[in-house]
C-alpha positions in Angstrom: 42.6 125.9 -0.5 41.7 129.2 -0.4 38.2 130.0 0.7 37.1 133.3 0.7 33.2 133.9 -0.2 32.7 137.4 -1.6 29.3 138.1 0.1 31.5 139.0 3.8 35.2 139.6 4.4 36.4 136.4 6.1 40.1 137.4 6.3 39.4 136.6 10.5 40.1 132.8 9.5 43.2 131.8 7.5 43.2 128.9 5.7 45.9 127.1 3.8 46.7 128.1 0.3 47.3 125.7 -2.2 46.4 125.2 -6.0 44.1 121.9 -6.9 46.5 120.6 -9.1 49.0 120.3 -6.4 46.8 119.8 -3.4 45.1 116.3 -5.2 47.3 113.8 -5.7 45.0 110.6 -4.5 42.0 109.2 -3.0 43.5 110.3 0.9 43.6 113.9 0.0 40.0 114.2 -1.5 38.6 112.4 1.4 40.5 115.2 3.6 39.4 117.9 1.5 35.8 116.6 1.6 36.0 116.2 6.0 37.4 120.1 6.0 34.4 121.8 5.8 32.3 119.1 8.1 35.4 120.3 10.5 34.0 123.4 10.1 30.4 122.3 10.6 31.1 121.1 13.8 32.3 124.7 15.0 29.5 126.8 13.4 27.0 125.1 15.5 28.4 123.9 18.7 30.9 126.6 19.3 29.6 129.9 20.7 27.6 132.9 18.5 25.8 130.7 16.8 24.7 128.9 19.9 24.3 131.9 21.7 21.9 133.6 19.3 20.1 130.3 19.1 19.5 130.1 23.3 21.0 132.6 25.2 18.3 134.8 22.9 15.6 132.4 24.5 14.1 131.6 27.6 16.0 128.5 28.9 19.3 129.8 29.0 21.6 133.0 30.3 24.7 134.2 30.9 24.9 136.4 34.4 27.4 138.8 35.2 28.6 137.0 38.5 29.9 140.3 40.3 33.8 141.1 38.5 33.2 138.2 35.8 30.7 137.9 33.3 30.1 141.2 32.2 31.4 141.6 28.7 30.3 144.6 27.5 26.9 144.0 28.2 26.9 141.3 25.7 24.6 138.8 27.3 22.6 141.6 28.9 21.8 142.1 25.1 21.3 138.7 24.3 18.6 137.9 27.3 17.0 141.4 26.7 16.6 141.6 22.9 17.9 144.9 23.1 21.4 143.6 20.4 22.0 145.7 17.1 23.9 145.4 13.8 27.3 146.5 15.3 27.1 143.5 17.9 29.9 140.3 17.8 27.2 137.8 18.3 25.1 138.9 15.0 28.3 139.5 12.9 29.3 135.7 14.0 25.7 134.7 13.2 26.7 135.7 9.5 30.1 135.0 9.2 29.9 131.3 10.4 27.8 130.1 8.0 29.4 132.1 5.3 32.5 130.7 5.9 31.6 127.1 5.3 29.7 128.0 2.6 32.8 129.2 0.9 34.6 126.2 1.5 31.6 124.0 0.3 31.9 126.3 -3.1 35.8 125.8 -3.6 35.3 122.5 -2.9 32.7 121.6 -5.4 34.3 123.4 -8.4 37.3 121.5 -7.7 35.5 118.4 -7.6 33.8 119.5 -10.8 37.2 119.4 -12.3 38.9 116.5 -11.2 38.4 112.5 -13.1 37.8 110.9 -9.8 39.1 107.7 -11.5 42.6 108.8 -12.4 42.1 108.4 -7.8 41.0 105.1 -7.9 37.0 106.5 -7.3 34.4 106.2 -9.1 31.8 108.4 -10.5 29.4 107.3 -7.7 32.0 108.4 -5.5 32.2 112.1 -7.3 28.0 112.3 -6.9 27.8 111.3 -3.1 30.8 113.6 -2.5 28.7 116.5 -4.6 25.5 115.6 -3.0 27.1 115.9 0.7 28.6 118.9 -0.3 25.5 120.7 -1.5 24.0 119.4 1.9 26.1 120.9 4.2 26.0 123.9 2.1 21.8 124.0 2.3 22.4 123.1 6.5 25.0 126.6 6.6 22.2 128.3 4.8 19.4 127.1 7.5 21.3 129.4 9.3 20.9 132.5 7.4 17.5 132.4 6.3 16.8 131.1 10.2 18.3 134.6 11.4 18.5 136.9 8.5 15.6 136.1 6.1 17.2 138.0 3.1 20.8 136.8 2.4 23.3 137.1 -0.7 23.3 133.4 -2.2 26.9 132.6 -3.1 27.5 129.7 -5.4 31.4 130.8 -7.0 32.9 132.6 -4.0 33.9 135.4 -7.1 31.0 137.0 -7.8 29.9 140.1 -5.3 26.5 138.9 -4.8 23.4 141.2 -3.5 20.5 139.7 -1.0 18.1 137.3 -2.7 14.6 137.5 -0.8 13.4 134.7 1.7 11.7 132.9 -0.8 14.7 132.6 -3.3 16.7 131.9 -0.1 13.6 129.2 0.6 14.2 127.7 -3.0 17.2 127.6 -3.3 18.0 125.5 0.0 14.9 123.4 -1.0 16.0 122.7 -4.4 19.7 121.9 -3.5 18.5 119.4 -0.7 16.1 117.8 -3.2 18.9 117.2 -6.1 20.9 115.7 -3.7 19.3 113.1 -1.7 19.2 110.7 -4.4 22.9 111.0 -4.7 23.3 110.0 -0.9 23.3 106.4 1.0 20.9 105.2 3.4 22.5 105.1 7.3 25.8 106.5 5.9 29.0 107.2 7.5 28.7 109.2 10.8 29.2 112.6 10.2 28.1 112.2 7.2 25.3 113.6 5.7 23.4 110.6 3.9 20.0 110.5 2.6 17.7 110.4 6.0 19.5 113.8 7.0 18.9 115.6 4.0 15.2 114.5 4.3 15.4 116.1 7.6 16.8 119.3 6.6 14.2 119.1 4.5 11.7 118.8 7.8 13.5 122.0 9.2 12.7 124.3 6.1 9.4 123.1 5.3 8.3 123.4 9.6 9.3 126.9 9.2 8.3 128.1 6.4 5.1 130.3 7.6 7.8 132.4 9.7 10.2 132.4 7.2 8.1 132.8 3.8 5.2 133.6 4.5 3.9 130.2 3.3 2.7 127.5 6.0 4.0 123.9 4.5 2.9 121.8 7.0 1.6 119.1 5.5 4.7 118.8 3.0 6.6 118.9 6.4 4.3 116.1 7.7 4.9 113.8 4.6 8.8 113.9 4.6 9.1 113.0 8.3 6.4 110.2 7.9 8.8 109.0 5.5 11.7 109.5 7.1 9.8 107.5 10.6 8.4 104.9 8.0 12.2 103.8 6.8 12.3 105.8 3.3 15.9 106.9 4.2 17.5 104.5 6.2 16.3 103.1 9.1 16.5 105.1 13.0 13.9 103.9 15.8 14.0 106.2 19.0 16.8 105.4 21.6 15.1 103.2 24.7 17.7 104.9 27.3 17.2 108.5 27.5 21.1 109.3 27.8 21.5 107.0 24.8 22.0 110.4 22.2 24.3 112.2 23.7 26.3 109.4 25.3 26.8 108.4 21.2 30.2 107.8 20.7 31.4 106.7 24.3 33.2 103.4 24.0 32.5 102.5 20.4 28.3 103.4 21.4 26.1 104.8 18.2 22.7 105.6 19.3 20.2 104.8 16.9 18.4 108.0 17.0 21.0 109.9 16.1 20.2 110.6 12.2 23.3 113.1 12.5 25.7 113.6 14.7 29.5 115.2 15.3 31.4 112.7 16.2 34.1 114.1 19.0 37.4 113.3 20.2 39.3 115.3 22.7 41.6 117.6 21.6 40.6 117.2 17.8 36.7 117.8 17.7 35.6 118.3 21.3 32.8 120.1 23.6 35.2 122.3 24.6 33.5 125.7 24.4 30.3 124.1 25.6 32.2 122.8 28.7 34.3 126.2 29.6 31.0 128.5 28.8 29.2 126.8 31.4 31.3 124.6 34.1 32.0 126.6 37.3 36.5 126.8 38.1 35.8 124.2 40.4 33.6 121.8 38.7 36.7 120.0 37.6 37.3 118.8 40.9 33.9 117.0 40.4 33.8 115.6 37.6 37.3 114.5 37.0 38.9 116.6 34.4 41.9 119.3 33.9 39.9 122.4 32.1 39.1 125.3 34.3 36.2 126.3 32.6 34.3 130.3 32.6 31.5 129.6 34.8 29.0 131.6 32.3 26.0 129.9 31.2 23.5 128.3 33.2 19.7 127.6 32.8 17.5 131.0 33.8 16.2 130.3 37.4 12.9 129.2 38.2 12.9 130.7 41.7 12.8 134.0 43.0 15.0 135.8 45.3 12.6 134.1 48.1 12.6 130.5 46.8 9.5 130.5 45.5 8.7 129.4 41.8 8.2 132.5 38.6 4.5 131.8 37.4 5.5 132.8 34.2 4.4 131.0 30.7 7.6 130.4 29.4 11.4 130.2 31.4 11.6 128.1 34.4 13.4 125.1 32.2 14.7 123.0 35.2 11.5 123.3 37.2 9.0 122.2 34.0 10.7 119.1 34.5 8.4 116.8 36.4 9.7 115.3 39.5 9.7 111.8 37.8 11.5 112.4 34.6 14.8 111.0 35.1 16.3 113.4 33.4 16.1 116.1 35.9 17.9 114.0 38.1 21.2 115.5 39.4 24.1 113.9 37.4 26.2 111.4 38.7 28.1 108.8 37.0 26.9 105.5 39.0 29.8 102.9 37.6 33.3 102.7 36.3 33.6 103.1 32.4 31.2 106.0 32.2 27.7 105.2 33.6 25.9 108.1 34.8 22.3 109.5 35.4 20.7 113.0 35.1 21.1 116.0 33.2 21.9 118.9 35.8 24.8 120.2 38.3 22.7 121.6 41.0 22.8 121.9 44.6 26.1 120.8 46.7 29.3 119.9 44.7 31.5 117.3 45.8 34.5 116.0 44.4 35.0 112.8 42.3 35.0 109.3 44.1 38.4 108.0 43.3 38.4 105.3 45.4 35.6 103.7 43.3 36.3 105.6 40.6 32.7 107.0 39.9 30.2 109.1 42.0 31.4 111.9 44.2 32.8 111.7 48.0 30.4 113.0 50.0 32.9 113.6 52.9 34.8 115.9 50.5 33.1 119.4 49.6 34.0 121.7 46.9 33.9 125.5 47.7 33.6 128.7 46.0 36.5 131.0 45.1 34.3 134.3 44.5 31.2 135.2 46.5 31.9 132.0 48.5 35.5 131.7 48.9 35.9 129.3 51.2 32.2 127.8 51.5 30.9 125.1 50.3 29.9 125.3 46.6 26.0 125.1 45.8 24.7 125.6 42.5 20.9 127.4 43.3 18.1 127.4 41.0 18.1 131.4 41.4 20.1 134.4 40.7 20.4 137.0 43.5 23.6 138.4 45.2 22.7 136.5 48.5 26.3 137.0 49.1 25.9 140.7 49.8 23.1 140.0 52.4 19.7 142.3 52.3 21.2 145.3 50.6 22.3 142.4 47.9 19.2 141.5 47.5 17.5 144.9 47.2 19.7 144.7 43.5 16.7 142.1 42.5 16.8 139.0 40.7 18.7 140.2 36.7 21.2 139.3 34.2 23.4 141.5 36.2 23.1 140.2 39.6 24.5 136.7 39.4 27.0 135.3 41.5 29.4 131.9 41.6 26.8 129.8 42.3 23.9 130.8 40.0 22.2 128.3 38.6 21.6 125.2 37.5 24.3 123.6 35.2 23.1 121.5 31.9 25.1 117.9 32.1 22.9 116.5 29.3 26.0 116.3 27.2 28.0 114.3 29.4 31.6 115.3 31.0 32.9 112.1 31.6 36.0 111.0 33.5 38.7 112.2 32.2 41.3 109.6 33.9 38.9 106.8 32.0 39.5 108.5 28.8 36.2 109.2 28.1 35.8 113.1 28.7 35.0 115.3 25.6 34.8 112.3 23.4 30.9 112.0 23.0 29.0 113.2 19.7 27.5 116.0 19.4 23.2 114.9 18.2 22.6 117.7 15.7 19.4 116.1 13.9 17.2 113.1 15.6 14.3 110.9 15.2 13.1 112.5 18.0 12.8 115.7 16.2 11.4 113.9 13.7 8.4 113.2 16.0 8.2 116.1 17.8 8.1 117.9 14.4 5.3 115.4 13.2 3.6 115.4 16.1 3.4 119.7 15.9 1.9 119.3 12.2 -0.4 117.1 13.1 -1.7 119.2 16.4 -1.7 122.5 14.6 -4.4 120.8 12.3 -6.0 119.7 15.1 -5.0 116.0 15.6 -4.3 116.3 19.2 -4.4 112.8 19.6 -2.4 111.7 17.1 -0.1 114.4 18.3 0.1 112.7 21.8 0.9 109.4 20.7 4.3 110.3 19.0 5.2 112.6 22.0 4.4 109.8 23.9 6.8 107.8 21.8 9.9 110.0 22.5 9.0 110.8 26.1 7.9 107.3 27.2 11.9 106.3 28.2 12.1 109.5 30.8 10.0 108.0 33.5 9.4 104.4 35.4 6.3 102.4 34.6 4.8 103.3 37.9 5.3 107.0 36.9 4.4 106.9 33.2 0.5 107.4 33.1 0.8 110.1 34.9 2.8 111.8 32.4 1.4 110.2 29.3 -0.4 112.6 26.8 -2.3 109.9 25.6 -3.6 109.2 29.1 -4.5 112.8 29.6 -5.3 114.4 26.3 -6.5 117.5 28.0 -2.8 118.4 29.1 -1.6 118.8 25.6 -2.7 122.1 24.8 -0.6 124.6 22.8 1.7 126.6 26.0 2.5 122.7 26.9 3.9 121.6 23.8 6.2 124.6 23.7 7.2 123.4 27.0 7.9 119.8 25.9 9.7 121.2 23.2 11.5 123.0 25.7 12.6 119.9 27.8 12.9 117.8 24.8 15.4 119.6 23.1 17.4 121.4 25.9 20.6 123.2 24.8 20.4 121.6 21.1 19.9 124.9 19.4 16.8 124.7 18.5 14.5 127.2 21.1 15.2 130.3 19.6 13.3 128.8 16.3 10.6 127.2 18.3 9.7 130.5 19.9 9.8 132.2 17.0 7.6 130.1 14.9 5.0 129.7 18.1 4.8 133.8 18.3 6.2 133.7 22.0 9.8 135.2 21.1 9.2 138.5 22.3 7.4 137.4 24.9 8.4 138.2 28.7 10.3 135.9 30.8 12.1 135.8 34.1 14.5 139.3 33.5 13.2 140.0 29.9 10.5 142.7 29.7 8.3 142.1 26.8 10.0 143.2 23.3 8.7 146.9 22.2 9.1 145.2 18.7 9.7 142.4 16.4 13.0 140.8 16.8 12.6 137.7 15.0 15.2 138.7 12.4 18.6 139.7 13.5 19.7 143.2 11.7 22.7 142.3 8.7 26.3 143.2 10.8 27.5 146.5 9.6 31.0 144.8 9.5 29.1 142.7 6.5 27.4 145.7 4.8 30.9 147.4 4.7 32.2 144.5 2.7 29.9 144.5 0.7 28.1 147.5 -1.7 25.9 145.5 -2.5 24.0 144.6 0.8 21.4 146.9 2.6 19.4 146.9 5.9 15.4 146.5 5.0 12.1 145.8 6.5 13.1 142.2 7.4 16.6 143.0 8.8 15.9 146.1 11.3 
């Protein structure tokens, strides 16, 4: 198939070439054809630009320059800073991503168009739900655009040079394709699959956002599709009681039942890869029992300063907003043989793997650095500083620049499991659930003042991260007065840690150009990424306006 969307040039990824009427010759080949762009789905959001704009642009996340490594051209200096422009990589991926699944979606349903699906031995059911998943992705690749562009070309034929339709066309368009096609999808479908519950929460995404990105707030239409899709309109999900449970979906035959959709992995076909190697340390191998070397790039932004003590800043400081009770900010260990763990974070000493027990590290066995600490043991510190260089290191301050080996806390939440018990790089990736659902509830009903109601579905998501002795403490119901609007952007924040969603969140609380640990506070509205020059030379018909400067 050849897929080549005429909004962008997309000759970067080659694809094969083969006419319909050769390519389908039975029920196998439409099912692969049908996977291909979900294949691609799985890269555009869990595989680097599009998961860089999304939170290296925000305030849990960064990528230092660690003295000789990390620098980049300044990229992530850009990112954390707000200072990136239409010539950047990141920006010109932003657009190209979706684009490119978009075009396969388009090639895919034209050919689909054309074919008797019973001369396959399908039916005509089968042709709808196939249509109707296809016209879902394509509305999740445009979430995307109008997410970081606004004003986008829609592309329906992948031949016609198309010019930018405005936000709210965008808006319609995504809206109208989502709504023609949930009837045409099962309840609790196949994972990986969109089905009918995960078009209804696209439909939560567009309808959450809409004030930032039309101009229009649709809150309570937001409100009434996710009390459907919590009441059981769509299929049925309740929250996971183990707080791992999401992201350990998919290890040894587990599906969480949160999980409305996820990527279902398995090493070396569909696998965290990029998300492993962007933020594990050389060494961290050594730990947690695997062969991949890994980049030692992204970490969380520090919540201490060059003298240990914490930022009082509003927003940033993502391992420290934890609470001491929340399980999850426990450092991560696996505690059993066959993949049981705890925690979400790499941080302070690293040890190597117990492979006497096979599980848990050996305490008698440190791992050091190879850079700043060649050598020494290996500490992952919840601050970035070149402590290394002594006080004239530290005179350099605490930046995006002035990182070293051991900067920073590492994010665990999706699990690296042994690889010697099979299990590394073969859990799901959660890119829609329930508990989004709540949260996103939950929001409607506090901006209309419901705070109360508001607590209780928090409460329902974040009841499972601490021990009955520690809960009431915690509970929003219990204190009601603690729910106020900077704390539910910081239980967002926790909630929904490295998912790709904080850039949105920001944005559509007005704290995106806010300041936060190394970012000064944005001269100007960068909500909207500029369109790539790379796209507007591909394209006559596309311009730079009001929305995308």
């Amino acid at each position: 198939m050849l897929v080549a969307p005429a909004c962008t040039d997309l000759t970067e990824e080659a694809f094969d070439v083969l006419p319909a009427d050769t390519y389908y010759q039975d029920d196998n080949s439409i099912i692969a054809a049908l996977i291909r762009p979900y294949e691609h789905a799985q890269w555009c959001g869990w595989n680097g630009d599009r998961w860089i704009l999304s939170e290296l642009t925000s305030d849990n996340f960064v990528w230092t320059q660690k003295g000789k490594h990390g620098w980049d051209g300044g990229a992530w200096v850009r990112m954390h800073n707000h200072t990136w422009n239409a010539d950047d990589d990141r920006v010109y991926g932003g657009w190209t991503g979706p684009y490119q699944g978009i075009g396969q979606c388009n090639v895919l349903l034209k050919d689909f168009e054309a074919l008797n699906f019973t001369d396959f031995d399908l039916t005509d059911t089968d042709k709808a739900q196939y249509t109707a998943e296809l016209r879902t992705l394509r509305a999740w690749f445009y979430l995307f655009l109008i997410d970081y562009f606004r004003s986008v070309p829609i592309s329906t034929d992948n031949e016609t040079i198309q010019a930018k339709s405005s936000p709210q066309e965008v808006f319609s368009y995504i809206e109208t394709e989502l709504t023609e096609s949930i009837s045409g999808l099962p309840k609790n479908g196949s994972v990986g699959r969109w089905d009918q519950a995960g078009a209804a929460a696209l439909m939560v995404r567009l309808y959450l956002n809409a004030e930032k990105w039309i101009g229009k707030p649709m809150y309570n239409e937001c409100a009434q599709v996710a009390q459907d899709i919590i009441d059981g309109k769509y299929g049925t999900y309740t929250i996971d009681p183990d707080y791992r449970g999401p992201f350990r979906s998919g290890i040894k035959g587990y599906r969480s039942p949160e999980n409305i959709f996820e990527f279902p992995h398995a090493r070396n076909i569909y696998d965290f890869g990029w998300m492993y190697n962007s933020m594990m340390h050389y060494q961290e191998r050594y730990a947690l029992d695997n062969d991949w070397g890994g980049w030692n790039g992204i970490h969380l932004t520090p919540s201490r300063d060059l003298n240990g003590d914490l930022y009082n800043d509003e927003l940033g400081m993502p391992y420290e907003n934890f609470a001491d009770g929340d399980k999850r900010k426990q450092a991560f260990r696996t505690t059993a043989p066959g993949g049981e763990y705890e925690g979400f974070f790499l941080v302070g000493q690293q040890y190597e793997f117990d492979y006497a027990n096979n599980y848990g590290f050996d305490s008698t066995k440190l791992i050091n650095g190879t850079e700043e600490y060649n050598g020494e043991p290996l500490r992952f510190v919840d601050q970035v500083g070149r402590f290394s260089e002594g006080a004239e290191g530290l005179a350099k301050g605490s930046h995006v620049i002035t990182g070293e080996e051991n900067s920073g806390v590492r994010l665990v939440k999706f699990p690296w499991l042994p690889l010697s018990q099979e299990l590394f790089q073969n859990n799901s990736a959660p890119e829609i659930r329930l508990a989004e659902i709540y949260y996103s509830l939950a929001e409607c009903k506090f901006r209309e003042g419901d705070v109360a109601t508001a607590a209780q579905l928090l409460d329902a998501v974040q009841e499972r991260n601490f021990m009955p002795e520690t809960w009431p403490a915690n509970s929003y119901t219990s204190n009601l007065d603690m729910l106020t609007e900077a704390e539910f952007v910081k239980s967002l924040g926790r909630e929904f840690l490295g998912e790709r969603h904080r850039r949105t969140d920001l944005i559509r609380w007005n704290r995106f150009g806010n300041a936060w640990w190394d970012k000064p506070l944005d001269a100007e509205d960068m909500s909207v990424f500029p369109i790539p020059n790379r796209a507007i030379n591909a394209n006559p018909k596309l311009n730079q306006n009001d929305e995308n400067l």
